[in-house]
C-alpha positions as CSV (number, residue, x, y, z in Angstrom):
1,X,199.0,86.8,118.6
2,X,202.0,87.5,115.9
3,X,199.9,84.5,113.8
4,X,196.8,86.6,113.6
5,X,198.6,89.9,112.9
6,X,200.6,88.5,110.2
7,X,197.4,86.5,108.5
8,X,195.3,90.5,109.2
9,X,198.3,92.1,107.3
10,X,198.3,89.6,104.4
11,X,194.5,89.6,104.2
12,X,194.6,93.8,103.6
13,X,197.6,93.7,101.2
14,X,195.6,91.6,99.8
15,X,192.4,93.2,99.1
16,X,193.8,96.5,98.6
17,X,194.9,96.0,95.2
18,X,191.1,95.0,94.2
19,X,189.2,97.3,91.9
20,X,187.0,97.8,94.7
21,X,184.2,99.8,92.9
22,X,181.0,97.6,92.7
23,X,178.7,95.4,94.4
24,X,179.2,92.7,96.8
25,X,178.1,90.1,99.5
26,X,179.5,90.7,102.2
27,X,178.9,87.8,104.8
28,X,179.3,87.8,108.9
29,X,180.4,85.6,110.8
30,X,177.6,84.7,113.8
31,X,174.3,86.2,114.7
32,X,175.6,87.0,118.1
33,X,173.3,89.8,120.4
34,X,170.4,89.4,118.1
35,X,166.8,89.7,120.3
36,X,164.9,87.2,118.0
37,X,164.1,84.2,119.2
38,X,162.9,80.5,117.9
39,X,160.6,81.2,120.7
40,X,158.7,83.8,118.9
41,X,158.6,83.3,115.3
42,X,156.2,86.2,114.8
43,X,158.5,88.8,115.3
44,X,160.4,88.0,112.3
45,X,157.6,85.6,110.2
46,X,153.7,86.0,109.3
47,X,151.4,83.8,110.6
48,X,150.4,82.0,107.6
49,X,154.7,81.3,106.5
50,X,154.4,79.9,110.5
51,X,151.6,78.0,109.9
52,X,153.0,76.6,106.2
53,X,156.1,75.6,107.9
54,X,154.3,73.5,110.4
55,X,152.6,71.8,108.2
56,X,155.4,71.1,106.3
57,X,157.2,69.6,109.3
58,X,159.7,72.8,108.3
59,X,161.7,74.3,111.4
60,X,162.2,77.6,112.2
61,X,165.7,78.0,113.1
62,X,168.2,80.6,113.5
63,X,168.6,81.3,110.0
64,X,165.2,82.4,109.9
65,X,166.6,85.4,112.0
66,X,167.2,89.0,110.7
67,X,170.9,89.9,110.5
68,X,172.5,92.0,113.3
69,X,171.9,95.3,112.4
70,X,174.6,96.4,114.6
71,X,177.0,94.9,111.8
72,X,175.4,96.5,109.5
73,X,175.2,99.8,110.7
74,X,179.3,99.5,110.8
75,X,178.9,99.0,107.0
76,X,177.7,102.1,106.8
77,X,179.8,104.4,108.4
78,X,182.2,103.2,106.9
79,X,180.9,104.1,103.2
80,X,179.2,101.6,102.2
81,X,175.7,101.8,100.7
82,X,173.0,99.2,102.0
83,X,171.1,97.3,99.3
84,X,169.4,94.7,102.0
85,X,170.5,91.7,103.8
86,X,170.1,88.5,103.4
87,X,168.7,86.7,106.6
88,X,169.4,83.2,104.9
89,X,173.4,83.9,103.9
90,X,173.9,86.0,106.8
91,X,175.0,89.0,104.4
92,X,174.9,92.5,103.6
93,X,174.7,93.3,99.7
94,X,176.5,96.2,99.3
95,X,177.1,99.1,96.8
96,X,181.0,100.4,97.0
97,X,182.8,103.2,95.8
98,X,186.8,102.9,95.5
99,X,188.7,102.4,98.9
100,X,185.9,100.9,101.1
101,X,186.8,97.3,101.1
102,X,190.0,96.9,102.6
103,X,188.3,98.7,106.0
104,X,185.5,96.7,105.9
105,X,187.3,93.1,105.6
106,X,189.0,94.2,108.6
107,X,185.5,94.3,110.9
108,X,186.2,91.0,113.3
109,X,182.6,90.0,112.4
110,X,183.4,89.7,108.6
111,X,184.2,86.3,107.5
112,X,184.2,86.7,103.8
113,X,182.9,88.5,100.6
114,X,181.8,87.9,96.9
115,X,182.2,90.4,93.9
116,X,178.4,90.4,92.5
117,X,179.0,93.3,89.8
118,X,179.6,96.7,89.1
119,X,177.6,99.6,90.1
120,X,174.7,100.7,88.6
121,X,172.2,102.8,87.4
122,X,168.7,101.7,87.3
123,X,166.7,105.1,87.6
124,X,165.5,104.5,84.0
125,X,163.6,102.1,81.6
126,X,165.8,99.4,80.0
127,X,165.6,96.9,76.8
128,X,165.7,93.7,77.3
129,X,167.9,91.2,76.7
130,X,166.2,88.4,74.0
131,X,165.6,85.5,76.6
132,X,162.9,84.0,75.3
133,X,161.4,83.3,71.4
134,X,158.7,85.7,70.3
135,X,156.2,84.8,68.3
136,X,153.7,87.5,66.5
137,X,151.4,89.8,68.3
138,X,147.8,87.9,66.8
139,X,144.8,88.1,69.4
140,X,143.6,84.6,70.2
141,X,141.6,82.8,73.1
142,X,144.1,80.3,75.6
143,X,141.7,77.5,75.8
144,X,144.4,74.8,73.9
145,X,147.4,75.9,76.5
146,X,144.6,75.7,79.6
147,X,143.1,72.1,78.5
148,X,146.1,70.5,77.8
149,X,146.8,70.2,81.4
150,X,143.4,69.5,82.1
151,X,143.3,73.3,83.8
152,X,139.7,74.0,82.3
153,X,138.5,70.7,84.0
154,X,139.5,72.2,87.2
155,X,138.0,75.4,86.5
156,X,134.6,73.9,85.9
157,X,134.7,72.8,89.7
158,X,135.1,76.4,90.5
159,X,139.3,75.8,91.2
160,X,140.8,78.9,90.7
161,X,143.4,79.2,92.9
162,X,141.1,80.8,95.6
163,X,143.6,81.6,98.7
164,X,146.7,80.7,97.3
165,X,149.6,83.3,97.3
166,X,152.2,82.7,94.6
167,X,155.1,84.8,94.1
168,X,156.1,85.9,90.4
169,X,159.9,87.0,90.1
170,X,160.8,88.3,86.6
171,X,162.1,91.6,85.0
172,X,159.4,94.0,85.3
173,X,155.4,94.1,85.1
174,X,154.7,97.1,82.7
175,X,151.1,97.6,82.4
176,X,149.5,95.2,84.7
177,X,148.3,98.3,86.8
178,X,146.6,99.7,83.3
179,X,145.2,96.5,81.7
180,X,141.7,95.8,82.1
181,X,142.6,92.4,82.0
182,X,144.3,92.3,85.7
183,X,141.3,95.0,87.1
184,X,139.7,92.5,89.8
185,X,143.1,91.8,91.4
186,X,143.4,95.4,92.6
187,X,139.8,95.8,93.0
188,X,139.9,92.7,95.2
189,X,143.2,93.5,97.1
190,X,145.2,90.3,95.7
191,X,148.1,92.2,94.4
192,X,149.5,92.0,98.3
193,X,153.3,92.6,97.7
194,X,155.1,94.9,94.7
195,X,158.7,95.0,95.6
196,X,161.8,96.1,92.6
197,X,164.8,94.4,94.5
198,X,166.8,96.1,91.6
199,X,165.7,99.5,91.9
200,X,165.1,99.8,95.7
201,X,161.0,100.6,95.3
202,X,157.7,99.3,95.3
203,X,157.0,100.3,91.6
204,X,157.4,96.7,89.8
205,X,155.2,98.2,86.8
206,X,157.9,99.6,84.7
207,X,160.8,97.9,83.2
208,X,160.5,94.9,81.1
209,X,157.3,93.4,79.7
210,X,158.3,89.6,80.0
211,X,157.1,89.5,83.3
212,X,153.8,90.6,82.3
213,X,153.2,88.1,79.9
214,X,154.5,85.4,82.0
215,X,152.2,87.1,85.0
216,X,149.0,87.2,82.4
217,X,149.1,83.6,82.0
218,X,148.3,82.6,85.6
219,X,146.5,85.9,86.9
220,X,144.9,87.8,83.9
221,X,141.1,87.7,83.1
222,X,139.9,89.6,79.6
223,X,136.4,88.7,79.6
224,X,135.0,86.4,76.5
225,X,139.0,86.2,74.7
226,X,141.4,85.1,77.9
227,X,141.1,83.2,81.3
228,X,144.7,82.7,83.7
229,X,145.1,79.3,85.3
230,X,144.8,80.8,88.7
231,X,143.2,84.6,88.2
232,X,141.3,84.3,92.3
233,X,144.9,83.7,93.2
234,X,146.8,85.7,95.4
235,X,150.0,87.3,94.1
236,X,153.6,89.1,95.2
237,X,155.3,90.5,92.4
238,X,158.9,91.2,92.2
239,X,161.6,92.6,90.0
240,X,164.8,90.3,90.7
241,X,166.1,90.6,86.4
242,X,168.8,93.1,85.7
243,X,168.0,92.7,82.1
244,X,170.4,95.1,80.4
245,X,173.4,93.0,82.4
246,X,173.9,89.6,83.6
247,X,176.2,89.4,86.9
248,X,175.7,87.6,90.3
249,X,173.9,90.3,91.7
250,X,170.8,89.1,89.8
251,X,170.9,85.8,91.8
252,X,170.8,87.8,95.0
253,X,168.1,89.5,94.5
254,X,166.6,86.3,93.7
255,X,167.5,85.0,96.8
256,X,166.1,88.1,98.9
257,X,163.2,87.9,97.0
258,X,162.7,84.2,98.5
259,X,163.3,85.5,101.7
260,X,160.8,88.2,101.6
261,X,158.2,85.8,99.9
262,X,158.9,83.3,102.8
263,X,158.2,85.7,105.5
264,X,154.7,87.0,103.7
265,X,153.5,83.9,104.1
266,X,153.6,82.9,99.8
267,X,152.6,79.2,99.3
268,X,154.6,79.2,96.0
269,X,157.2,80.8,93.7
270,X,157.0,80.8,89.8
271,X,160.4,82.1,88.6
272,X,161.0,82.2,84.8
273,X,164.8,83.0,85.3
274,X,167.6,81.0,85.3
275,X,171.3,81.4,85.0
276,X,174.6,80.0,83.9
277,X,176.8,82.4,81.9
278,X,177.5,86.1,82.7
279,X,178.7,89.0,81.2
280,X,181.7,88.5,83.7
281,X,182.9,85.0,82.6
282,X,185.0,84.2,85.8
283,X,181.6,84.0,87.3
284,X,180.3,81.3,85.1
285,X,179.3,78.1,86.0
286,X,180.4,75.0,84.4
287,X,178.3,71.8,83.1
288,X,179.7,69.7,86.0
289,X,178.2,72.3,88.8
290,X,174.7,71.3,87.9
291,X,174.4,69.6,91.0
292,X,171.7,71.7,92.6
293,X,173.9,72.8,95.6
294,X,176.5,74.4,93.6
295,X,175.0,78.1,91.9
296,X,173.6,80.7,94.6
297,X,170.2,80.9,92.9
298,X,170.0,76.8,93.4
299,X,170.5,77.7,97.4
300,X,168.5,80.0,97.4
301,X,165.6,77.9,95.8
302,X,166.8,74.4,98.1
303,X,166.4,76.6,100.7
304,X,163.3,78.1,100.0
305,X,161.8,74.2,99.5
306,X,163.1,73.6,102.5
307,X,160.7,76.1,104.4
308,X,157.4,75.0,103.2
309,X,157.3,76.8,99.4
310,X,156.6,75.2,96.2
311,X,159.1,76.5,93.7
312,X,158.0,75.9,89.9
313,X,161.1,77.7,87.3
314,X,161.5,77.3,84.0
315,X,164.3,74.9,82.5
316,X,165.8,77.2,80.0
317,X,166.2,77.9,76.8
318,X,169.0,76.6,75.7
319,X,167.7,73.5,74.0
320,X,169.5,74.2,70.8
321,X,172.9,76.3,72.1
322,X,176.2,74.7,73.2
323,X,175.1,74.8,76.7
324,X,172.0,72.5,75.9
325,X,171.4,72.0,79.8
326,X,168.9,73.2,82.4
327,X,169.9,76.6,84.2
328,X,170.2,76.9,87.8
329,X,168.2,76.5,89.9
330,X,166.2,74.9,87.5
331,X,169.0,71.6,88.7
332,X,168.0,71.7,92.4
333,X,166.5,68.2,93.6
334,X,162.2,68.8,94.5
335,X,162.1,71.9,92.5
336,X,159.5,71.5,89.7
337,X,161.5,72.3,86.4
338,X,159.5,72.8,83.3
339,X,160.4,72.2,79.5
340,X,158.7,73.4,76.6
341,X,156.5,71.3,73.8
342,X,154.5,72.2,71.0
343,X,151.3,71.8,70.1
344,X,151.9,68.9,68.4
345,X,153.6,66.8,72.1
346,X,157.0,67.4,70.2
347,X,159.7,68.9,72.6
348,X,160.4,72.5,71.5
349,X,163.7,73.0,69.7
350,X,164.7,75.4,72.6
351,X,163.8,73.5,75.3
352,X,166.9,73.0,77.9
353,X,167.1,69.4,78.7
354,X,168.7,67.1,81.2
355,X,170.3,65.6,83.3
356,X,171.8,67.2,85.9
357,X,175.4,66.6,86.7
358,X,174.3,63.8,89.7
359,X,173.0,61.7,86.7
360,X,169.0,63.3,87.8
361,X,166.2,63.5,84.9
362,X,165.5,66.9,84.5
363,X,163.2,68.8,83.2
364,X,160.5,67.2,85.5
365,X,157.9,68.3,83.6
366,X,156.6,70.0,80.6
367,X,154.2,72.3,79.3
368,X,152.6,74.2,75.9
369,X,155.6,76.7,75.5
370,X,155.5,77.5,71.8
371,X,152.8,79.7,70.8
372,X,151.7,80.5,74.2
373,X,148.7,82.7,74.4
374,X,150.0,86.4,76.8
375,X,148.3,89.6,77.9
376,X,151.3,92.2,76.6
377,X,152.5,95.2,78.3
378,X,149.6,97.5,76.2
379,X,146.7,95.2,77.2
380,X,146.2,93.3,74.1
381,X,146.3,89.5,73.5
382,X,149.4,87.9,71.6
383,X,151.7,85.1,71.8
384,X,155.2,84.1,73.3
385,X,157.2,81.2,73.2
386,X,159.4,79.6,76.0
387,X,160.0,77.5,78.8
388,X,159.1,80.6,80.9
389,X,155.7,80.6,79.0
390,X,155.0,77.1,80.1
391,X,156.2,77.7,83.8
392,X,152.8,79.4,85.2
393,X,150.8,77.3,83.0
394,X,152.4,74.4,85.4
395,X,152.3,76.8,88.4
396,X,148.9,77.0,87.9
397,X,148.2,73.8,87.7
398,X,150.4,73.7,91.2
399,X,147.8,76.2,92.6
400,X,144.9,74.3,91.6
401,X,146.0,71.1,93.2
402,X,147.0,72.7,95.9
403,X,144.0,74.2,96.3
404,X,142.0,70.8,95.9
405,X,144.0,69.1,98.8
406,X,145.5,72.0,101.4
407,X,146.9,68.7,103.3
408,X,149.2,68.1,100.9
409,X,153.1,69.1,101.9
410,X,155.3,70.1,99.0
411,X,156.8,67.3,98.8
412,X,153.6,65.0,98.4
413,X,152.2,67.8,96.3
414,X,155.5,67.6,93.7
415,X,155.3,63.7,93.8
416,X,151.2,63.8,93.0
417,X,152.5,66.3,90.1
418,X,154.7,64.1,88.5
419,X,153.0,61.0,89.0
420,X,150.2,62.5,86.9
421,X,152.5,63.3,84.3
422,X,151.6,61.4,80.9
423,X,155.4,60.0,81.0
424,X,155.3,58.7,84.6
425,X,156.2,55.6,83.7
426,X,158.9,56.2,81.0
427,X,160.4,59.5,82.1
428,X,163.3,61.0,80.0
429,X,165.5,63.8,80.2
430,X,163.6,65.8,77.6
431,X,160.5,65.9,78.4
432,X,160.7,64.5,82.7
433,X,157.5,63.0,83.4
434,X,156.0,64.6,80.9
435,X,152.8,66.7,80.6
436,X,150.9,66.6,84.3
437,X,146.9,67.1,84.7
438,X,144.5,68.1,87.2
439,X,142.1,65.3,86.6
440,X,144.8,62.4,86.7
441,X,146.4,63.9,89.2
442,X,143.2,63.9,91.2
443,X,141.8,60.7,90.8
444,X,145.4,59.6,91.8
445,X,145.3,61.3,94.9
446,X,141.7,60.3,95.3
447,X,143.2,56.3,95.5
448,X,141.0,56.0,92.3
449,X,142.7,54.2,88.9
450,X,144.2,57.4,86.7
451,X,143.1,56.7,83.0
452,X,145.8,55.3,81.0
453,X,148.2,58.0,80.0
454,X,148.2,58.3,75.7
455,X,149.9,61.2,73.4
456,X,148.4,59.0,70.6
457,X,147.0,62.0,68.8
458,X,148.1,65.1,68.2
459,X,146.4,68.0,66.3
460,X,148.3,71.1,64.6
461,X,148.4,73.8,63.3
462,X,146.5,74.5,66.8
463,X,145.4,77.3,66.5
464,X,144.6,77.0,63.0
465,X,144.8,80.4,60.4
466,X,144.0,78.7,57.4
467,X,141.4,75.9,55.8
468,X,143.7,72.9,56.7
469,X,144.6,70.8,59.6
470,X,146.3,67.4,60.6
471,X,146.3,65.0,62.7
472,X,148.7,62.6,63.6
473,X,148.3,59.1,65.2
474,X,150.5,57.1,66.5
475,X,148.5,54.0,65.8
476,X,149.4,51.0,64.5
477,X,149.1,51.1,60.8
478,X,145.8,49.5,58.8
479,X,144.0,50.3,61.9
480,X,140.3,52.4,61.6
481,X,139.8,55.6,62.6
482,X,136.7,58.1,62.4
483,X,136.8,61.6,63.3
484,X,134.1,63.7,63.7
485,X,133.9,67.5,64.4
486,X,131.6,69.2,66.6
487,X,130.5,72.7,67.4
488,X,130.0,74.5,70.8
489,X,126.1,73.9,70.3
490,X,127.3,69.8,69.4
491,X,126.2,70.0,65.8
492,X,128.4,67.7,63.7
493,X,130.2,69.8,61.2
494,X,132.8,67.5,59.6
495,X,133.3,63.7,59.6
496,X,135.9,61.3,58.1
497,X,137.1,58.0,58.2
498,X,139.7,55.7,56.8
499,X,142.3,53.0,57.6
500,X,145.6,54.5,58.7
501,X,148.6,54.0,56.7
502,X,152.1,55.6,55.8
503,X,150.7,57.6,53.2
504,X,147.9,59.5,55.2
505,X,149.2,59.6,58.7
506,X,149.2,62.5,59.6
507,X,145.7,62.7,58.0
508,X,144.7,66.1,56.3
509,X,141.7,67.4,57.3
510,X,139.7,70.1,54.6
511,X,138.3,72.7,56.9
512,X,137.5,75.3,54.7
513,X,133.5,75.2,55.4
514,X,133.5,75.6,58.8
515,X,133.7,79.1,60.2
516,X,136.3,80.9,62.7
517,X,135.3,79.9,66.4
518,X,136.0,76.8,68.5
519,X,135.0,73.1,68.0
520,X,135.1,69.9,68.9
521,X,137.8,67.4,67.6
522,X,136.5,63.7,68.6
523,X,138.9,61.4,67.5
524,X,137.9,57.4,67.6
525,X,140.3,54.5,66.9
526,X,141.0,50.8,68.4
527,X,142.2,51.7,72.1
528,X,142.3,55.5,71.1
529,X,139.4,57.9,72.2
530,X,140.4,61.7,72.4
531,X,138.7,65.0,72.1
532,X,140.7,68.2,71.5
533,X,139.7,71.3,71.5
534,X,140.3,73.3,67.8
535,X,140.2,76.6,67.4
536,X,140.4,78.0,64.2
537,X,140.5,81.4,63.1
């Protein structure tokens, strides 16, 4: 008895010499006295995140169950303002004024607590925090970033993510209840969830435009200029990004956010955030934590996996910074992690790379992230550039092939995606596996021989604003190759041929006579047959 006094003296003296002022996890000890049970999973789960963990072999345990609200009720009188709970960490997020904490670490159910960041105000618009590379705001159709994961080939079999529910957590979605372009998903009822874990509401249309763009890529629909990967998809929304701070607080709401998504029943996460250095520097992480068990946001995500979801996040972008590395959770082991190329198959300068500290290849794949064709904030087309540009591209392509085979578990679905990737057999920790597609990925699953994977031609600039364009072979030299270019009605308009050699490779291409639209690129050589898509401008 004098042990425990003495240890409940020195654990107040303590704490009260902390700058208490701020928020915090605060995390409980047991579950004890709850009225949930394993028995009945419906009081606390949907039917279809029941029915998504049994196929995916994922058990519904305790963890699963809400937090005693008892406990947090005594959180309350004694001051302390509710944000939410977290049913995973078995944790109250709190907001604190001075003098609070020392009473509250001295509840017997309180086993611990984390410092997550001051207090805040979030009642009114912020700017955002440059995350990403923008590009200009020029109008153009997305048909280059669609094909090159073979997405138009699974929209001509009428895959467009019909009954899918993906969950989108970035900083805000200004707009998407305005634009014309995102119409049919309220007039359809596939919007199903708008939560703001930052400010407490179900307004996610304010804030920050990045989550628009990054939204516009998988959902939007402009007719005759844009088509998403997945716009018959199903969608949650949330705000998880503080953008005008970085603190552990933003990982939280992250993790809440995964929580909530799990319990709606959402089959998979897109999440172009990542973090690894805060405005608080004690609560960095280090290089050697990229481990995929170490950061919050990397449990949170594991954890997620581990009920049945299909997490796609972007690697980061900090190809070409000291930190170089993928961002949690982007390290996690089964979470698809996606890097950034260029039109061209080269690895954007910005893309994070790998490995993780456990010696794993990471990113696992990649996608078109420079020059990515976005619906903006005021309804109009433009462009953005990052690795969170190319994660719904792949996230679509997720939902598609999901979609296709609804047997699939996560983890076969994650396997089939990488094994399509066009660096299966070669994978690096630049570009993973490489870039994945729906028609290799299909005839793998399908027990059928994928066609040989080749990046032998590239074809830039891609969208092209002027009277010239190259391409590049990577074909052995003195070798033939003819190239012909086709219209949408298959009327030749350009053709040349040559022998390849140092001097003319990439070859120049004079394009001045042919008019702004889209066309055909046929490209013939020994062992090399490809046909791109051009559009010119």
């Amino acid at each position: 008895m004098a042990k425990n006094s003495l240890l409940l003296v020195l654990i107040v003296c303590a704490h009260l010499s902390i700058a208490q002022e701020g928020r915090y996890a605060v995390f409980f000890a047991d579950k004890d006295g709850t009225s949930f049970s394993i028995d009945n999973p419906l009081a606390f789960l949907s039917q279809k995140s029941v029915d998504r963990r049994m196929k995916n072999g994922a058990a519904i345990s305790n963890e699963d169950f809400p937090v005693n609200t008892s406990y947090v009720a005594q959180l309350k009188s004694l001051g302390a303002n509710i944000l939410y709970t977290s049913r995973w960490m078995n944790a109250a997020i709190i907001q604190l004024d001075d003098g609070e904490l020392a009473d509250i670490l001295l509840l017997p159910f309180v086993s611990s607590y984390e410092y997550l960041g001051p207090k805040v105000d979030v009642s009114g618009g912020r700017v955002r925090k440059l995350k990403d590379k923008k590009d200009s705001n020029l109008g153009i159709i997305n048909q280059v970033q669609l094909s090159m994961l073979g997405l138009d080939d699974m929209h001509s079999e009428d895959i467009y993510g019909q009954g899918i529910t993906i969950a989108v957590f970035d900083s805000g979605f200004p707009g998407v209840d305005q634009a014309d372009a995102f119409k049919a998903l309220f007039d359809e009822g596939r919007i199903t969830h708008t939560i703001d874990m930052v400010g407490n509401s179900e307004n996610v249309f304010q804030y920050d435009g990045h989550g628009t763009e990054v939204f516009s890529i998988m959902a939007a629909n402009k007719a005759g200029s844009f088509l998403g990967g997945v716009p018959k998809a199903n969608y949650q929304l949330y705000v998880t990004e503080e953008v005008s701070t970085e603190f552990r607080i933003e990982e939280y709401n992250w993790l809440v956010a995964a929580e909530k998504a799990d319990s709606a029943g959402v089959d998979i996460i897109n999440s172009s955030l990542g973090y690894n250095l805060f405005d608080d520097a004690s609560m960095d992480y280090t290089k050697t934590q990229l481990d995929g068990n170490t950061a919050l946001v990397s449990k949170a995500a594991r954890l997620a996996i581990s009920k049945g979801i299909f997490v796609v996040v972007s690697a980061g972008n900090d190809g070409n910074t000291s930190w170089s590395l993928v961002n949690p959770p982007a390290d996690v082991d089964g979470i698809l992690a996606v890097g950034s190329i260029t039109s061209t198959g080269n690895l954007s300068g910005f893309s994070s790379i790998g490995p993780t500290t456990d010696g794993r290849i990471k990113p696992d794949v990649v996608a078109l992230g420079s020059g990515v064709s976005v619906i903006k904030s005021n309804g109009n087309t433009g462009f953005t550039s990052g690795t969170s540009a190319a994660t719904p591209l792949i996230t679509s392509l997720v939902a598609g092939l999901m979609q296709t085979f609804p047997e699939l578990t996560v983890s076969a679905l994650y396997d089939l995606v990488i094994a399509s990737g066009n660096m299966s057999n070669n994978p690096d920790n630049q570009k993973g596996y490489g870039v994945p597609n729906y028609s290799g990925a299909k005839l793998i699953q399908l027990g059928e021989e994928p066609p040989e994977h080749t990046s032998a031609v590239y074809l830039f600039p891609n969208p092209s604003f002027g009277n010239t364009i190259k391409l590049e072979m990577d074909v052995p030299i003195g070798q033939m190759a003819t190239i012909h270019i086709y219209n949408l009605q298959g009327q030749l308009m350009l053709r040349s041929e040559g022998e390849i050699d140092y001097s003319n490779n990439p070859i120049e291409l004079d394009v001045s006579g042919i008019g702004s639209g889209l066309y055909f690129v046929k490209v013939e050589s020994d062992g090399v047959l490809r046909t791109i898509r051009l559009i010119k401008l």
